[in-house]
N, C-alpha and C positions, 0 to 999 in steps of 0.2 A: 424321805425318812418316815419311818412306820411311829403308828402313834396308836395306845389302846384306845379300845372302844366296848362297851360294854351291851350286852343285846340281852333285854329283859322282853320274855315273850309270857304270854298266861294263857292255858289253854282254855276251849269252850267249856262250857258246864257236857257234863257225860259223855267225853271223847277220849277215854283209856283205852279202847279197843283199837279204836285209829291211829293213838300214837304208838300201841305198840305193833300194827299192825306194818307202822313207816321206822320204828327205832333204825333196824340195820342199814336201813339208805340215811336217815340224819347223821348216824354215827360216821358212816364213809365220808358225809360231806363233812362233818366236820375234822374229820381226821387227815383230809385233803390238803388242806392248808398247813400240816406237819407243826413245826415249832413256833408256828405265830398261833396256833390256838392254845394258849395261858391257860384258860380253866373252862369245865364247861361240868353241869349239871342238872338235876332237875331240883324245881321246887315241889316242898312234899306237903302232903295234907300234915293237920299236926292230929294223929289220932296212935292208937293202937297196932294198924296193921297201915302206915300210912302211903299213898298212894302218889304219882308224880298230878302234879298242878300245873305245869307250866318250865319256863328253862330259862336257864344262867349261864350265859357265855359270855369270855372276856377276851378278846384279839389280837393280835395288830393288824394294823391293815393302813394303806397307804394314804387314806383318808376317810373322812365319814360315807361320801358318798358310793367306795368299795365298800365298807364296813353295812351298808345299806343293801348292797346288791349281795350280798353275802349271806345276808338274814334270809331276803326274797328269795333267794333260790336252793333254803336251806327244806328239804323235803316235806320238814312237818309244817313249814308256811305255803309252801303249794300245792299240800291235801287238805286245807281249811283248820289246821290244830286250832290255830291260835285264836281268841278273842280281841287278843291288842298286842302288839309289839312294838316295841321303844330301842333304840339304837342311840346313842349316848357316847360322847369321848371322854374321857377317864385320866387321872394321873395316881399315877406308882408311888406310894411313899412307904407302905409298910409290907413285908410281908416274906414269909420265908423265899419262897423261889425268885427273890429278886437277887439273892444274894446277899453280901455285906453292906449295913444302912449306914 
């Protein structure tokens, strides 16, 4: 039975160029996995013209340890993006695309 997970990554300091140099292979892998990937985005500077910091993805996945190998072999963790990544299980209680609460 699938269970969310949530995968909180934050990139290095001054690596915009490399994330978006890897966007269209992150997006395929995450687009790979079809209706189990829930939500996915980036986190933004909070400024003016604000720029991605890092990313927000929420799963399913058949356990933490897929939910784990999923992160690692997500392209911008095996070009060095990231400074830390956190991979987390989660439960559902609010929110529109769950449907009726």
């Amino acid at each position: 039975m699938s269970k969310l997970f949530v995968i909180i990554a934050i990139d290095n300091p001054d690596s915009l160029a490399l994330r978006q140099a890897t966007r269209a292979a992150h997006l395929d892998h995450a687009r790979s996995i079809g209706d189990r990937m829930k939500y996915g985005g980036p986190f933004l500077t909070d400024s003016d013209t604000p720029e991605p910091r890092g990313s927000l993805l929420i799963l399913e996945a058949d356990d933490l340890a897929a939910a784990k190998a999923f992160a690692a072999a997500d392209p911008y963790a095996e070009a060095g993006l990231f400074a830390s990544v956190r991979v987390e299980p989660v439960g559902a209680v609010l929110g529109s695309w769950l449907g009726a609460a």
